[in-house]
N, C-alpha and C positions, 0 to 999 in steps of 0.2 A: 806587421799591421800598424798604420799609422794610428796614434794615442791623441784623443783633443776632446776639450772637453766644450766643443761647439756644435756640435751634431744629435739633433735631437730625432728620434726614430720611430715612426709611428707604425703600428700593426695593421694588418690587413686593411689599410684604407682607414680606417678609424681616426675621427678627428680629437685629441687628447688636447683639453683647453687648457690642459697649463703649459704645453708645448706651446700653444696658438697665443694665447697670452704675452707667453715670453718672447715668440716673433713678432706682435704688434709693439712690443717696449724697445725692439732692439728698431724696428723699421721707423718708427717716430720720434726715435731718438738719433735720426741721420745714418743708421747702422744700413749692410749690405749682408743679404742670403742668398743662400742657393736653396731654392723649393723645385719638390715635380712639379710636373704637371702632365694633361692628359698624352704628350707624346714624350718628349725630351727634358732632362732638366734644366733647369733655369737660372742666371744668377741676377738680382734684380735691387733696384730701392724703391723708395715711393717716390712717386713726380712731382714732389715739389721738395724736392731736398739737391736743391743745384750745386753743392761739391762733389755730392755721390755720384751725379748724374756725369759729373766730368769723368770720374775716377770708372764709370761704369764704359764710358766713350773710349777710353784709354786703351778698357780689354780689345774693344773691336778694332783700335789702331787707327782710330779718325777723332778727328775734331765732334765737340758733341752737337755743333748743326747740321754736321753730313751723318752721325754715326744713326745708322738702322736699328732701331730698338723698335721695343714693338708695348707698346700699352695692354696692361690686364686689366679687365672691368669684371665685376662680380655680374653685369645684366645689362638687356639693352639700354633701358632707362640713361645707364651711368655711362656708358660709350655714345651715347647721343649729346650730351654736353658738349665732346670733345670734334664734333664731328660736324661736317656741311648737313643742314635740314635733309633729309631723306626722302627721294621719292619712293613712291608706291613698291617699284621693282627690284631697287635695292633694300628696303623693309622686309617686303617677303622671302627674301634669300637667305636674311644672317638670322629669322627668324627662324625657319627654315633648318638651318646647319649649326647655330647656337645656341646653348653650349656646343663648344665640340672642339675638333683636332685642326682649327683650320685657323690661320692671319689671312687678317684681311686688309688691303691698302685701301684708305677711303681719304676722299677731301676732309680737310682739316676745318673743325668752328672757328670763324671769325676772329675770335677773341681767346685763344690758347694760351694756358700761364706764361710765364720764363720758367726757362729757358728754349720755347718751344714756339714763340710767337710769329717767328717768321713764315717755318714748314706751311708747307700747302696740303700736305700729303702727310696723313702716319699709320702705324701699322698700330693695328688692334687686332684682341683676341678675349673671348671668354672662353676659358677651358673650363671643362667639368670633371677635373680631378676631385674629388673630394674633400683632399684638405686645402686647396684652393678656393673652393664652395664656402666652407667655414671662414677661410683666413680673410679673405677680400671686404666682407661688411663690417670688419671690425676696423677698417682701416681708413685711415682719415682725408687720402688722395689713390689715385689708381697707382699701383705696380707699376713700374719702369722697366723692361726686360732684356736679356737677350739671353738665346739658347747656346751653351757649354759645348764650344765643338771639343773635339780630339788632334790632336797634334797627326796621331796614326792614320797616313795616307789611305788606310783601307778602313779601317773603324774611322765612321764620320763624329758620331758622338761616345763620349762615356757613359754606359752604363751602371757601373761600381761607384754606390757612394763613398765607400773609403780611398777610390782613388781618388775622384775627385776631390775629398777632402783635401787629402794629401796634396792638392795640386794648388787649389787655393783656398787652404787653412789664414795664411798673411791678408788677403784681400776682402773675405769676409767676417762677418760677427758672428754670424749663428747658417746652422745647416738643417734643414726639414727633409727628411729622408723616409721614402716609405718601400725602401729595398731597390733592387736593382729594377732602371730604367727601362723605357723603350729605345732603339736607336731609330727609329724613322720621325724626323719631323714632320709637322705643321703641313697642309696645303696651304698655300698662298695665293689668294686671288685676288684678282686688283680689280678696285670699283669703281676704280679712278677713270675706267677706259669705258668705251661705247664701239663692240659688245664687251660685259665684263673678261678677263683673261687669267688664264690660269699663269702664273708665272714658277710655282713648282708644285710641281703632283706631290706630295709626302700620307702620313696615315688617314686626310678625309678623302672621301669619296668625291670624285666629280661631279659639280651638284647643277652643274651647265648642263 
């Protein structure tokens, strides 16, 4: 059993504020976690800490203006900043399906921080994991993400927090663990297109 004293572990769902506390100092402080969330686990910084954001680009093996991350917002409100004004049809959709298990590719605001000014296009997501629910308003920019694949050609994700510890103990600060995962991701639906399109079925439902 891998031994580390960066994994903090929460019961049944239960959000334990000195855990949550200790991941808003480690996140604000340029620090990298692995958190659940409503499908797969996650390893992430905040978006507006551009070395982590390289270091986070790194795991996916791209440059960090091509790397596929995906933006966490605590509510519409905070994902509309980041996003093209919304018409009526894509409002009632993420209204509709979020919170929930789903990324969603949407035109990107005008005016997006650095390192992200260029992108046209980003993926966002509000999950309604619970200790994501608490973690996100405490926080002073959105989540930066990507989900923990598996090396094992047949296991896509990890499920086991202590593997994954074990895997990347070196790369992060702290670990939020609320027992073992789900392995099916995200649906992904891109809003980018006319009609919107599914581009991978995972644990939400097709809301098309």
């Amino acid at each position: 059993m891998h031994q580390s004293n960066k994994i903090r572990t929460f019961y049944s769902n239960i959000p334990n504020y000195k855990f949550l506390k200790e991941a808003v100092n480690v996140l604000e402080s340029a620090g990298m976690i692995i958190f659940p969330t409503d499908t797969v686990y996650a390893i992430g910084c905040l978006s507006n800490q551009s070395e982590r954001l390289k270091d986070l680009a790194k795991i996916k093996g791209v440059k960090l203006e091509h790397a596929p991350l995906s933006f966490i917002f605590k509510d519409i409100r905070d994902l509309s900043e980041f996003v093209s004004p919304m018409n009526s049809k894509v409002f009632r959709l993420i209204k509709r399906i979020l919170p929930g298990p789903y990324a969603l590719i949407m035109q990107s605001a005008n005016k997006l921080p650095k390192p992200f000014q260029k992108r046209r296009s980003i993926g966002v997501r509000i999950p309604s994991h619970p200790i994501l629910m608490k973690l996100l308003p405490l926080l002073s920019a959105p989540l930066v993400s990507t989900s923990i694949h598996d090396t094992d050609k047949i296991l896509d994700y990890t499920t086991n927090p202590d593997v994954l510890l074990e895997k990347w103990d070196a790369q992060i600060d702290l670990m939020l663990s609320d027992g073992f995962g789900r392995n099916i991701p995200s649906t992904v639906i891109d809003l980018t297109k006319n009609p919107f399109e599914i581009i991978r079925q995972g644990l939400g439902k097709n809301p098309l």
